[in-house]
N, C-alpha and C positions, 0 to 999 in steps of 0.2 A: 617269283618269290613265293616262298612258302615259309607260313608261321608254323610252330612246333612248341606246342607245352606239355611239359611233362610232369608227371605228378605220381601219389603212389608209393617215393620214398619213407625211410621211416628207420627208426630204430627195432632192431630184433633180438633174439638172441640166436647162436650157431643152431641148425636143426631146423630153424622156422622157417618160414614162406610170407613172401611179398608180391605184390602186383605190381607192375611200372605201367603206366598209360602214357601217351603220346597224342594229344586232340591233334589234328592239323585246321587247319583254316581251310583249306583247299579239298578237295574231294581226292579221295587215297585211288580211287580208280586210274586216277589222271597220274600217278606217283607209281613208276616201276618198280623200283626196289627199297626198299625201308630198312633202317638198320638199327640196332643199339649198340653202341660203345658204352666203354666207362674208363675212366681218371681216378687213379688212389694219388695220395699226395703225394709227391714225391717220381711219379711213376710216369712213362708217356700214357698218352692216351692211346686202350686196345679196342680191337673189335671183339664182340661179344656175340652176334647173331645177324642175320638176314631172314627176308622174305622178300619172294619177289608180286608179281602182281597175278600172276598163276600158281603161287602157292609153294614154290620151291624154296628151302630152306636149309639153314647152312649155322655152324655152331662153332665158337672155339671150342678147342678141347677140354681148358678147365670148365666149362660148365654145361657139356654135351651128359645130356641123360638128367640132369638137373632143372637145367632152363626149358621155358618152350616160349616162343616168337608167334606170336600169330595178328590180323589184321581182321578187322571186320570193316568193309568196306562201305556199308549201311551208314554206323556212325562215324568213319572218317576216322579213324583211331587205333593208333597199332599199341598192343602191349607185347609185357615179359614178363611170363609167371616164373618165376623164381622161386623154388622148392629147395628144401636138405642147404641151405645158407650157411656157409661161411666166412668165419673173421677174413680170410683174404678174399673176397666177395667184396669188402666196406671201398666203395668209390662216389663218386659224383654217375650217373649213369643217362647218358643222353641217347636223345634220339635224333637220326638223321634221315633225309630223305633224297635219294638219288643221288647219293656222296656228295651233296651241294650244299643241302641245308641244314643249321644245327639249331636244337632247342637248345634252352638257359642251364637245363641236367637236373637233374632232382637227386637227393642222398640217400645212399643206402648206410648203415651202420650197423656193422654182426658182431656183438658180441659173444665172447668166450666163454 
């Protein structure tokens, strides 16, 4: 079992930059690959980015060149810098660990 809290959400407007954090309870060395999804309402739940535990990384297209994924394995904590944000960006945005585990999702909101 692995916990996941995520945090970081927030209201913006279009053009701005967020941070997503992911603490896990468990040490991220011991966690191959980490991921972020996100949920708009209405919508399934997408994938949004990867990392694995050697550093290789992987992006949807809506937000390649935008986003960046990375994991500092010291504090046990993956984030998602989130840059150039928009209104279709606004979802619940979670983190998962080895396609098993999911946190609770934290909210993003971009306005226009």
């Amino acid at each position: 079992q692995v916990q996941l809290v995520e945090s970081g959400g927030g209201l913006v407007q279009a053009g701005g930059s967020l941070r997503l954090s992911c603490a896990t309870a468990r040490s991220t060395f011991s966690i191959n690959a980490m991921y972020w999804y996100r949920q708009a309402p209405g919508k399934q739940r997408e994938f949004v980015a990867y990392i694995t535990r050697g550093g290789k990384v992987a992006y949807a297209d809506s937000v390649k060149g935008r986003f960046t994924i990375s994991r500092d394995n010291t504090k046990d904590t993956l984030y998602l810098q989130m840059n150039s944000l928009k209104p279709e960006d606004t979802a619940v945005y979670y983190c998962n660990a080895d396609t098993k585990f999911w946190g609770q999702g934290t909210q993003v909101t971009v306005s226009s």
